[in-house]
C-alpha positions in Angstrom: -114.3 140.7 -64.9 -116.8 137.8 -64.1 -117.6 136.5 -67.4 -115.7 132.9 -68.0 -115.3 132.3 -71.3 -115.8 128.8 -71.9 -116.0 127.0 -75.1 -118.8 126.8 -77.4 -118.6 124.4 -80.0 -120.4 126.8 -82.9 -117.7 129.2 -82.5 -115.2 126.5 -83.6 -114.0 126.9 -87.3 -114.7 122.9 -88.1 -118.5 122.9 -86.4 -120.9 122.2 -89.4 -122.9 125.2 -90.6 -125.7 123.0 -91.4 -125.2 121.9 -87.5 -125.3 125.5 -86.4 -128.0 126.2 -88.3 -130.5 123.7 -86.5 -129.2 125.3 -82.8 -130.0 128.5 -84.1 -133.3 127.0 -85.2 -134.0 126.3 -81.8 -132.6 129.0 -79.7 -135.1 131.1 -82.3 -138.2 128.9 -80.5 -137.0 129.6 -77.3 -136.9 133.4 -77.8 -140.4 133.3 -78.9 -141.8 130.9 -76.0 -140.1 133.8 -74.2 -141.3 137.1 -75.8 -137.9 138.0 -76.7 -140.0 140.1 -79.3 -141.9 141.8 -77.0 -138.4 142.8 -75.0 -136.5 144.2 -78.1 -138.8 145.8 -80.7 -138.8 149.0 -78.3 -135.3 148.7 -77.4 -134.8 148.8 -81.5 -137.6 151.7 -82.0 -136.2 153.5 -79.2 -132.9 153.4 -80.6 -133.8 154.6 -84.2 -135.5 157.6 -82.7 -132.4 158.4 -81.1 -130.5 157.7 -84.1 -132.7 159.0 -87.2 -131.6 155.6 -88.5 -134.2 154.0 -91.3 -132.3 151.2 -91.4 -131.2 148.2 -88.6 -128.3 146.8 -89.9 -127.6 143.0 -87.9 -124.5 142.2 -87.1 -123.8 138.2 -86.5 -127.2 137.3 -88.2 -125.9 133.8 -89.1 -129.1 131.8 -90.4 -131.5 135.1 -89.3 -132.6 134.8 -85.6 -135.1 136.4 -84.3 -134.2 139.8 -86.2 -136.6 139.2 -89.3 -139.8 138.6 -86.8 -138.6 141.5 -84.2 -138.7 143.9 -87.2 -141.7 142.9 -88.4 -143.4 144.3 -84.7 -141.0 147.6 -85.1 -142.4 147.9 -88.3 -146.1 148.4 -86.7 -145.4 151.2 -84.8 -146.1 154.6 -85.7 -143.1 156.4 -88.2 -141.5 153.2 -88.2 -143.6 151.9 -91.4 -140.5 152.3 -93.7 -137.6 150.4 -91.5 -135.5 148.1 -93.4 -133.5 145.0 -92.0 -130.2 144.5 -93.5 -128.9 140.7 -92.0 -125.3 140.2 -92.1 -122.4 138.1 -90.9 -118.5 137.5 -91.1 -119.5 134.3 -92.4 -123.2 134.8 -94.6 -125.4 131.8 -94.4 -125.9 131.0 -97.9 -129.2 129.1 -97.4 -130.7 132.3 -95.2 -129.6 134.4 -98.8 -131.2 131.5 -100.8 -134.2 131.1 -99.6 -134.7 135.0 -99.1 -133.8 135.5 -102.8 -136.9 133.1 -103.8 -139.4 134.0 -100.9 -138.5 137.8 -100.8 -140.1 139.6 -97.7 -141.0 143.4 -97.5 -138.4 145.1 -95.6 -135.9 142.9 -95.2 -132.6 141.7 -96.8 -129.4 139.5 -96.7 -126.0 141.5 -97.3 -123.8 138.1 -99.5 -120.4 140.3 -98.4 -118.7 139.3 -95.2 -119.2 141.7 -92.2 -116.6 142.2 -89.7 -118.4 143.6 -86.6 -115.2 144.8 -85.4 -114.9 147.1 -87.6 -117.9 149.5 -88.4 -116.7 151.6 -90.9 -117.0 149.0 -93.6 -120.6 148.0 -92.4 -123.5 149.8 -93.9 -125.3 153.0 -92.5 -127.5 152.3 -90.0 -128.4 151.3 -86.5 -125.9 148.1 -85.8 -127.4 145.4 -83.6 -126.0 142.4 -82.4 -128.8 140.3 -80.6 -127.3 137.0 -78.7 -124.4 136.9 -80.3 -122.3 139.6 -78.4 -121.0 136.9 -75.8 -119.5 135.3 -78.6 -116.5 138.2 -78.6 -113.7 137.9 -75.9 -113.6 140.8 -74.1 -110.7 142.8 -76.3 -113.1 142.2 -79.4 -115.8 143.1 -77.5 -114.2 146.8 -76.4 -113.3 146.6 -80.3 -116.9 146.8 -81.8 -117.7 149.7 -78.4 -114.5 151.9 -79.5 -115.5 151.1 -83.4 -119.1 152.7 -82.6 -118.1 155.8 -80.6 -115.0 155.8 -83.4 -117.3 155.9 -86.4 -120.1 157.5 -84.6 -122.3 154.7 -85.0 -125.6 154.0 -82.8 -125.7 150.3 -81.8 -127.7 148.2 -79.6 -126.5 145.2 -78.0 -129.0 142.9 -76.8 -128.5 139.2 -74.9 -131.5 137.0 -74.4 -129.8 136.2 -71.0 -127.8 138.0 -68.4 -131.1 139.1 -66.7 -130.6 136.8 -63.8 -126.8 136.2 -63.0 -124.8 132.9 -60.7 -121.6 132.5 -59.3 -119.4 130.5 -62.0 -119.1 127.8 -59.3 -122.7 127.5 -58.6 -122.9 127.4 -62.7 -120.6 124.7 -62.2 -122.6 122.8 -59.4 -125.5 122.7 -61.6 -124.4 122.3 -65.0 -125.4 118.3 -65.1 -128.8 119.2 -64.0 -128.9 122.0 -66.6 -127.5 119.8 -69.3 -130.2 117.7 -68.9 -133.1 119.7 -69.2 -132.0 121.6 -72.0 -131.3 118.1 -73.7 -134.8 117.5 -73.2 -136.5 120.7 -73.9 -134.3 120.4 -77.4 -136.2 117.0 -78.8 -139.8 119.7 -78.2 -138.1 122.8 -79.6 -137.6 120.9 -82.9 -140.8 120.1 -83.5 -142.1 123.8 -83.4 -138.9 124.4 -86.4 -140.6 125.9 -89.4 -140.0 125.4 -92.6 -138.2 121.9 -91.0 -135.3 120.0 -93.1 -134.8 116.4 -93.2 -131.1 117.5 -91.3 -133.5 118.9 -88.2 -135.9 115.9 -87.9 -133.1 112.9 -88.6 -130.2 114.7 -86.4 -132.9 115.7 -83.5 -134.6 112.5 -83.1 -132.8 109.4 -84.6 -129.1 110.3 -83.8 -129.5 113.5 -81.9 -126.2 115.6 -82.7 -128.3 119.2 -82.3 -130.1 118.1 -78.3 -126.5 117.6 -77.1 -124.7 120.3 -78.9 -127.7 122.8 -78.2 -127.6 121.8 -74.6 -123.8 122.3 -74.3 -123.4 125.5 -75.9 -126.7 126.8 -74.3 -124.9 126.5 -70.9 -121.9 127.2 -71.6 -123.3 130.7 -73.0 -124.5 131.5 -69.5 -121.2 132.4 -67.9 -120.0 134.3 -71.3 -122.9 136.8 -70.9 -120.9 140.4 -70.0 -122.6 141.6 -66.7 -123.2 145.2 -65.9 -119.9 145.3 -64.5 -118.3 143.6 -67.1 -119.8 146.4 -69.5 -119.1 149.2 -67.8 -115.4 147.5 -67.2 -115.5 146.9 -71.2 -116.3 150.7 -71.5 -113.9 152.0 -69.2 -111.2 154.4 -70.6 -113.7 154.1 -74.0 -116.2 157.9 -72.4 -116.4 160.2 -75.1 -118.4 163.4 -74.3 -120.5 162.9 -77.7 -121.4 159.5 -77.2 -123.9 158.3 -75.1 -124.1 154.7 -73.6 -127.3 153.7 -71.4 -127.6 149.7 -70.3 -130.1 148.0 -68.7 -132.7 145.2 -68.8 -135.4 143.9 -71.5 -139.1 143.8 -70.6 -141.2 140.6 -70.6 -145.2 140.8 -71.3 -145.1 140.6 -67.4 -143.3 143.4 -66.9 -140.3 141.5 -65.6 -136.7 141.6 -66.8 -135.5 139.3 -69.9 -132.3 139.8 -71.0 -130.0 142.5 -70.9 -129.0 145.4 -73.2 -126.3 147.9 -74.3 -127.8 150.7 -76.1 -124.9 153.8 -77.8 -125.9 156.7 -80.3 -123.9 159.6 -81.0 -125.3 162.8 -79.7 -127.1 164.8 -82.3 -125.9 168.3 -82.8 -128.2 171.2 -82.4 -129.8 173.2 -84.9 
């Protein structure tokens, strides 16, 4: 397997969740500046087709993401008026539950219990997604929440925002200080576009700025964590079940390019 798993500081037990929080803020500006909407709401439609599913349930939703605007676009297209987005997470971000309890939104909740992705049966019905978050697993969880689905007959779809366009680990290596920088920079704009914006994402972005150098970190170091191809189909080996299907492949930009990469699985549906 090519996929290095090196360490991100939000998966560490101690990391602020305040802290993660404004990183996810801006990862959430990025994925729009890139149409990660426009890649993912058919990947989602296409998948609840295949499923029947009325419902996406998000695994690893954290402080939201970009789930609650994707669903909004899923919501426009035709028989998808009634979809539902359940958010949920090992760990629930109390804020996200907060602030969706006093700003309710049509379609879309926050599930307060603890979600183990690894372990599907105790998640609610519906179609399991887990969207930049997936590289997060080492590679024996990651074959965990694959064997869970085809176990418990689940659809899923995995989606990374990267992974499109892959580098040797040394070259990763090579250009990491030039990569660092950049992203450092890029953070101090991303901030600004933040909305609603705290008093934590203004003070801790530009007057001591804790989330540029942490989101720059862990943005690179998420690079060489992103399973390849290979890595999925190595992740799948030994996993085939002949009433399960898997298909991967590639996101779509506006352009018609590739932007980032998918796992897609749904049980095969029994004929009448």
């Amino acid at each position: 397997m090519k996929r290095v798993h090196v360490l991100e500081f939000e998966d560490l037990d101690w990391f602020p969740g305040w802290l993660r929080t404004c990183i996810t803020n801006n990862i959430v500006i990025m994925a729009r500046f890139l149409g990660v909407r426009h890649a993912l709401s058919p990947l989602i439609t296409t998948a609840l087709q295949r499923s029947e599913a009325r419902q996406v349930v998000d695994l690893g939703s954290g402080a939201g993401g970009v789930m609650p605007e994707v669903i909004q676009t899923v919501r426009t297209a035709s028989g998808m008026e009634d979809v539902t987005l359940l958010l949920s997470d090992k760990f629930p971000d109390r804020p996200m539950i907060e602030r969706l309890a006093s700003e309710p939104q049509e379609g879309l909740r926050y599930l307060p219990d603890s979600v183990d992705a690894t372990r599907l049966e105790a998640a609610p019905e519906g179609l399991k997604t887990m969207v930049n978050c997936f590289h997060h697993m080492r590679p024996n969880e990651a074959r965990a929440i694959l064997a869970s689905a085809i176990e418990q007959r689940q659809p899923i779809l995995i989606y990374e925002m990267g992974g499109h366009q892959t580098v040797p680990f040394i070259l990763w290596l090579l250009t990491l200080p030039l990569g660092l920088t950049l992203v450092f920079l890029m953070a101090f704009v991303k901030s600004a576009f933040v909305r609603p914006v705290t008093p934590q994402q203004l003070i801790f972005t530009y007057l001591i700025p804790l989330i540029p150098l942490f989101y720059a970190w862990d943005g690179q170091a998420s690079m060489p964590r992103i399973y390849s191809a290979d890595d999925l189909d190595e992740l799948l080996s030994g996993l085939e079940d002949s009433n399960y299907v898997w298909e991967k492949g590639y996101g779509q930009s506006r352009s018609g390019g590739k932007l980032g990469t998918y796992l897609m699985g749904s049980p095969k549906q029994e004929c009448p």
